[in-house]
N, C-alpha and C positions, 0 to 999 in steps of 0.2 A: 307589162312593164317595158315601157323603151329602153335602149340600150345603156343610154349613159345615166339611166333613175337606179337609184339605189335606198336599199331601206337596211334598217337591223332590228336583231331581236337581242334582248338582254336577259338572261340568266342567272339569277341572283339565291346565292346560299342566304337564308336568313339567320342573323345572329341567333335569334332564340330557338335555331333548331336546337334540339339535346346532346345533337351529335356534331355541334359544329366545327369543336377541333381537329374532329378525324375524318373528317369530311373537307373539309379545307385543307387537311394535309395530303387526302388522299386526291383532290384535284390537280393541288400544286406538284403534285409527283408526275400526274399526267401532260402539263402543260397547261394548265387551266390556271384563273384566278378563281377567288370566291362571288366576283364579280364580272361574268365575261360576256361581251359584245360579238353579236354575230352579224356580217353582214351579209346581204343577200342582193344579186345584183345580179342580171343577166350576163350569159358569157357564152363565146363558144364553145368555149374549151369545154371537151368530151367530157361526162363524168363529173363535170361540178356542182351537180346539183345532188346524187350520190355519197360525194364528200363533203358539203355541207350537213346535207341532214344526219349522216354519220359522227358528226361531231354532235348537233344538237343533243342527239340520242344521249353517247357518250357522256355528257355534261348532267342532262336530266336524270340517266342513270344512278349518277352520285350522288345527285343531290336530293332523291324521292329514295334513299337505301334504305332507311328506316319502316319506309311505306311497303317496300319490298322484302325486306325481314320479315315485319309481319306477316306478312300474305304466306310464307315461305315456313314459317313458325306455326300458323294456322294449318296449314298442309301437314304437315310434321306432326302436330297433335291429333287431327281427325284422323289421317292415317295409321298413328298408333292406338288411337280406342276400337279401330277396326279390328286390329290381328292381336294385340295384346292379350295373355291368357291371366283372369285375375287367379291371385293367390290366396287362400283361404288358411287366414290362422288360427290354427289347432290351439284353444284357450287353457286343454289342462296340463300343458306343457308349461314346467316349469323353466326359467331363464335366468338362474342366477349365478352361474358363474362366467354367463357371457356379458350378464351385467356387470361383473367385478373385472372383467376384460376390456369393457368399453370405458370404466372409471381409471382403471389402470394406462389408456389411450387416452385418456383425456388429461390424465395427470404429467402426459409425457409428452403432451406436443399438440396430441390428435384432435380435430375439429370434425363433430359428423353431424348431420343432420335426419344421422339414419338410427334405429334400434332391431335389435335382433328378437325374430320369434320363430315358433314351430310353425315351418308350411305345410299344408297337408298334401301328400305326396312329394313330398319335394325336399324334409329336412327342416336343418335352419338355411334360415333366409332375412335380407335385410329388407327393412319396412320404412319407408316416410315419415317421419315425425309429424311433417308441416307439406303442403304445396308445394313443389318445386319446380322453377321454369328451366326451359332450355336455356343452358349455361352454367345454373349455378353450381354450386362444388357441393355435392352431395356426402363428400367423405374426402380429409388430407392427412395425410400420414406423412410424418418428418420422416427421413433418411435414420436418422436415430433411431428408430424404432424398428425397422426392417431387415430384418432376418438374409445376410450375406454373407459370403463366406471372408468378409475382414471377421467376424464373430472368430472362425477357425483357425486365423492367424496367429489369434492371443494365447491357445491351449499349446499341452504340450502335444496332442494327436498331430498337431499339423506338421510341427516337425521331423516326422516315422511318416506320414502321406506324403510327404512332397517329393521325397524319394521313391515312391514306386513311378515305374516310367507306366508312362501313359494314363494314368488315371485323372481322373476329368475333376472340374470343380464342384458338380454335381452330386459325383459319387463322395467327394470329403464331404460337403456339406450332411449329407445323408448318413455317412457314419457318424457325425457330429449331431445328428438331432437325437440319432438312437440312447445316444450315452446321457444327451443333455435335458433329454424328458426326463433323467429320474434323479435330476442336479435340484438337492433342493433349494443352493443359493445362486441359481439360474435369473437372471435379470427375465428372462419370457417362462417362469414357472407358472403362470396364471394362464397365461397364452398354452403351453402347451396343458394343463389343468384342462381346457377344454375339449381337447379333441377327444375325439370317440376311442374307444378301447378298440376297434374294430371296423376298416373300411369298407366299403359292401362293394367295393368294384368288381370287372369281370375277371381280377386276377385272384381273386376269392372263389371262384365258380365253383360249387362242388363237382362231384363227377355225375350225379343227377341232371346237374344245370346244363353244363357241359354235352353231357349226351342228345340234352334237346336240341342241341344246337347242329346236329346232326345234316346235312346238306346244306349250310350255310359257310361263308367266309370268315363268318365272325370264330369260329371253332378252329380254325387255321391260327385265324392272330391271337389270340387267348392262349395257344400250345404255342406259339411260337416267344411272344412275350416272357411266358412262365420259364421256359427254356431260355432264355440272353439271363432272368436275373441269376435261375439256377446256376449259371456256369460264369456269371458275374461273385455272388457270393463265395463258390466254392474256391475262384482263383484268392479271395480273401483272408475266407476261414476255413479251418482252424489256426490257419499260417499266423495272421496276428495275435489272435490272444494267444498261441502257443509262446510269438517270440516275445509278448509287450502285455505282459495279463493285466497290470498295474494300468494302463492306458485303453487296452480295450479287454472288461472284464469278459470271460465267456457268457457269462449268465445274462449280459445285456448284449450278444451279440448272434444268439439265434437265430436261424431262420425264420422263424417267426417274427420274430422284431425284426428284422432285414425287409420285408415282407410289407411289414406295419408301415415302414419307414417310405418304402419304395411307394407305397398308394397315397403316405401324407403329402409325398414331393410332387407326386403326379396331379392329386385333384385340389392340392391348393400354391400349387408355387406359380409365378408369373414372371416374364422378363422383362426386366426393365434395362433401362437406357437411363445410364447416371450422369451426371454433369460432365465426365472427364471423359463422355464419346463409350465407354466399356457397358455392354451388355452383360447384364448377369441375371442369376437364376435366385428368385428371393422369394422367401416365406412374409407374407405382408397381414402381422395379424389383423384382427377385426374386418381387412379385406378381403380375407377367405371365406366370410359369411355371403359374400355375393352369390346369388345362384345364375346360372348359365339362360340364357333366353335368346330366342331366333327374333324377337323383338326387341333388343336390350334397351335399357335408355342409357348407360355410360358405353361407350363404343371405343375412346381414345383415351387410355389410362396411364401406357407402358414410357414417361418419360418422367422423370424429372425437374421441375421448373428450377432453373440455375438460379433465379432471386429468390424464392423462400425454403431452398435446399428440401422440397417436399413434392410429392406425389401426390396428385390432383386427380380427381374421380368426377369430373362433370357430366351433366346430362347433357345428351343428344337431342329425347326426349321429354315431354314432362311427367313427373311421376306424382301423383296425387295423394293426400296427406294418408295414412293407412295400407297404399300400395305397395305391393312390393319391387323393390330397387332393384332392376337386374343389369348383368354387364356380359359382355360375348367373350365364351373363352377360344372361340376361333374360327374358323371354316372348318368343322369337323366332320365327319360322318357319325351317325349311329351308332356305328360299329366303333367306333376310337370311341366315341361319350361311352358305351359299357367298358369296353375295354380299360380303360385307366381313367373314368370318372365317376363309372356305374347309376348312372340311368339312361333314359330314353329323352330327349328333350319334347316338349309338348306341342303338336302343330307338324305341319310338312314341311319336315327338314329338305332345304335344295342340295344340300350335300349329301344324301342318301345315292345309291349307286349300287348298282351291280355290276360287277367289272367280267368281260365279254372278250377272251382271246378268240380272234380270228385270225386263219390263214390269210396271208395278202398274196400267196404265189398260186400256181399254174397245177401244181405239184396235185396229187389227189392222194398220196397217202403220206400219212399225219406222221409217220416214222421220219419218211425219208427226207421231212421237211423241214429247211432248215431254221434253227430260233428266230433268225435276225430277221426272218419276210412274218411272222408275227406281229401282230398289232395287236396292243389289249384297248377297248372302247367301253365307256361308262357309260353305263343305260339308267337313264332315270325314269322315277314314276312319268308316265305320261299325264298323269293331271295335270304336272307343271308346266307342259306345254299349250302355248297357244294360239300351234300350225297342226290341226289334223285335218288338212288337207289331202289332196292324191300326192301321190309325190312326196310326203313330210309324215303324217299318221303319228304325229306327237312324237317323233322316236329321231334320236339322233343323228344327223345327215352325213358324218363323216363313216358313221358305221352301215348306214343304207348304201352310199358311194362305195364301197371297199367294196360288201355283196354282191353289188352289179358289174363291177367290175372282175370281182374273181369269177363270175357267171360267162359274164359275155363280154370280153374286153374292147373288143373293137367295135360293139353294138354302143348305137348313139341313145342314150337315156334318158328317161324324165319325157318323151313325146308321147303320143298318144295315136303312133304306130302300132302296128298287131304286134311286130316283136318284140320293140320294148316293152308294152304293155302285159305278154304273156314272160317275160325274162324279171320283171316288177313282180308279178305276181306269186312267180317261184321261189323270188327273195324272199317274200314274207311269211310264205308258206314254209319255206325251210327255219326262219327265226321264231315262228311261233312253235313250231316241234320245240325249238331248242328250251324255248320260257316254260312249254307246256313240260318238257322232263326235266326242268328244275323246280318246276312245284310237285310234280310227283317226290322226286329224290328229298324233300322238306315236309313230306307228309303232312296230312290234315291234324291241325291242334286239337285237342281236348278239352273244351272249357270250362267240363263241368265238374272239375274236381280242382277248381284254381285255388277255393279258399284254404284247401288242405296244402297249398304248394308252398317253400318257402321263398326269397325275398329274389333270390336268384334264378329260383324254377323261373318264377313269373316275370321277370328280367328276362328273358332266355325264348319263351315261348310269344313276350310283344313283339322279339327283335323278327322271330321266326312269322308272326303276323306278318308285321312290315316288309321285311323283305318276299312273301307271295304274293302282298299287294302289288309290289311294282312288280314280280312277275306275271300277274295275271293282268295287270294295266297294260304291258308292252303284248301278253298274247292276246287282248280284246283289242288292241290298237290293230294289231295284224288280220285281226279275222276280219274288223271292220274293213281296212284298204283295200283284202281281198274282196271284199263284196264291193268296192267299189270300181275296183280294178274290171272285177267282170263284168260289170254294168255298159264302162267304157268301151270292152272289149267287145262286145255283143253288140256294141253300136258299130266300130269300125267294121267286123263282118258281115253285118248288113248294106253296110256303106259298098262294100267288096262285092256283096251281090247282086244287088243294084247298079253297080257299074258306075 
């Protein structure tokens, strides 16, 4: 092209695309028309040719989205029939008062496209009706319907609660379901009709369950939990029903129903984001049938749409007619799903952990040592890794860096010098002792007395699996580096002999 020749290319949104409204708006946002000319013409100027085809891109970007959705929706789906665990519904499971709970939600607002059945292992759980694509609205719940603490404003409990200092919105709601489960002219009497007599989480543990749980963490938070409601409840009762028996009967105020109360709020309330910016803690019937998945297909639930004053449950996912509908109830560990949701979720949870205090200081005894040069470091299974490399061995780098340095601090690391290499090798050697006497102190499980066990033993003794697994992953990662360590090692001293 000589200098002064110039040519262009033309870019053109077609009217019958499907998307052409929002594709034309979303050009004109950027500077574009639905119709735009490019020209192309030699120049000196640095970088024009750069910023040409950087627009071209730009422009073709927008106007091929559709084409790119798909491709992107297609990903999205084969990667979810890879990891997705199906659900298997238990047929002699009868469902009819979650059916009088769906009619009851449908009389009042609710639109779902889901149904409730028995999943095997796993409870209830909601099921597909029909095919559904990424987007559509799998389940809407009006504001009406949703269980907030405006319910508690209208009784006369709320006015004796608003006067204790410090008590949370949480804890009223929660005395206000215990009394209002056995309301029989309770607007959600159907809704609470359904729930179970009995939560199986790990704040149920018996002292069986409990004791398996014996060299693990999860037996920490389980005593430590049970102990905040014990000394939550006692700052309560007998105090109220003594001064207010007419408003809070004793007979509906037990620890026991405290108890009930406290695992109904834990494994089915969710926070939402209302129209007016205020977060709050809400029971959201027929949305509590969702089961938890490391796969979900609803992912973005917790708002409110300000035009139809309702809560939206779309898929991420697609979930196919008969499948079951799952949504993520967070980044949790293992140990929080027993603890206040009581199961194990299915698959290799990335939030599983072993938490690993180490010295960061100089100091060599553990007494004299002071908290703050402490670091606690999360060790996950090392399958999840995929660097087991020299240097890496699927194991956390902030926690191998602190070892080499509390070891040798002025020694320069990660080379494949004799010192570093034998100052590496001590690291792992000293960290595999540490995994190797935490699966000692977790003793070897029993498995052959499981069918005799009850709902919690066997709760207790997968969590006990799981966490040896990753101890034994991170001491097989270590023994491997060590063998690789010496290998390198063995070569440098040869290197050293030979001059």
């Amino acid at each position: 092209m000589d200098y002064d020749e110039e040519c262009s290319i033309v870019l053109e949104l077609s009217e019958r695309d499907p998307f052409f409204d929002k594709k034309k708006k979303l050009l004109q946002s950027k500077g574009f028309s639905p119709k735009e000319r490019i020209y192309l013409k030699s120049s000196s100027k640095p970088g024009w040719m750069n910023a040409t085809v950087e627009v071209l891109l730009h422009i073709a970007r927008i106007i091929q989205l559709n084409e790119l959705r798909q491709k992107i929706l297609d990903l999205i789906s084969e990667y979810g029939d890879k990891i997705s665990v199906k659900g298997i519904v238990e047929k002699e499971h009868s469902c009819d008062e979650e059916e009088r709970l769906i009619e009851w939600g449908e009389n009042n607002g609710v639109t779902t496209q889901l149904k409730i059945a028995y999943i095997e292992g796993a409870g209830r759980g909601a099921i597909a009706r029909k095919d559904l694509k990424v987007g559509d609205i799998a389940l809407e719940i009006p504001v009406s319907t949703i269980i907030s603490e405006e319910h508690v404003h209208e009784t006369d409990m709320y006015g004796v609660l608003k006067e204790i200092d410090g008590i949370s919105s949480e804890t009223i709601l929660l005395l206000w379901s215990m009394k209002e489960k056995y309301n029989c002219d309770s607007k959600f009497k159907i809704y609470f009709d359904t729930l179970p007599e009995k939560f199986n989480t790990g704040l149920s543990f018996s002292i069986e369950a409990i004791t398996m749980l014996d060299g693990t963490l999860l037996l920490e938070e389980i005593m430590q939990a049970r102990q905040h409601l014990h000394a939550q409840y006692d700052e309560l009762f007998p105090v109220l029903s003594n001064n207010f028996p007419d408003i809070f009967p004793p007979e509906l105020y037990t620890w026991e129903k405290f108890l009930w109360a406290c695992e109904l709020w834990y494994t089915n309330s969710m926070k939402i984001m209302y129209s007016d910016g205020k977060l709050r803690t809400c029971l959201i019937p027929i949305a509590g049938f969702l089961n938890h998945s490391l796969c979900p297909h609803v992912m973005h639930y917790g708002k409110v749409d300000p035009a139809t004053n309702s809560l939206k449950f779309c898929l991420s996912r697609p979930c196919r007619s008969g499948e079951e509908c799952c949504l993520s109830y967070g980044s949790f560990s293992s140990s929080h799903l027993i603890t206040f949701y009581g199961f194990l979720p299915q698959g290799d949870n990335p939030y599983d952990v072993i938490p690993l205090d180490i010295d960061g200081s100089d100091v060599d005894s553990n007494e004299d040592t002071p908290m703050s040069n402490w670091t606690t470091h999360m060790v996950r299974g090392t399958w999840l890794s995929k660097n087991h490399n020299i240097f890496y061995y699927g194991l956390p780098s902030p926690l191998l860096d602190n070892l080499r340095r509390s070891r040798s601090p002025m020694l320069r690391t990660k080379t494949f010098l004799q010192g570093s290499l034998e100052n590496e090798l001590e690291v792992l050697d000293n960290l595999k002792d540490i995994f190797d006497d935490m699966m000692d102190s977790m003793d070897e499980i029993d498995l052959d007395d499981r069918e005799n066990c009850s709902w919690d033993e066997n709760l207790a003794m997968d969590f006990k699996i799981l966490q040896r697994r990753i101890a034994h992953s991170v001491s097989t990662s270590c023994h491997t580096g060590m063998e690789m360590l010496k290998n390198e090692l063995y070569k440098c001293m040869d290197e050293d002999i030979l001059g």
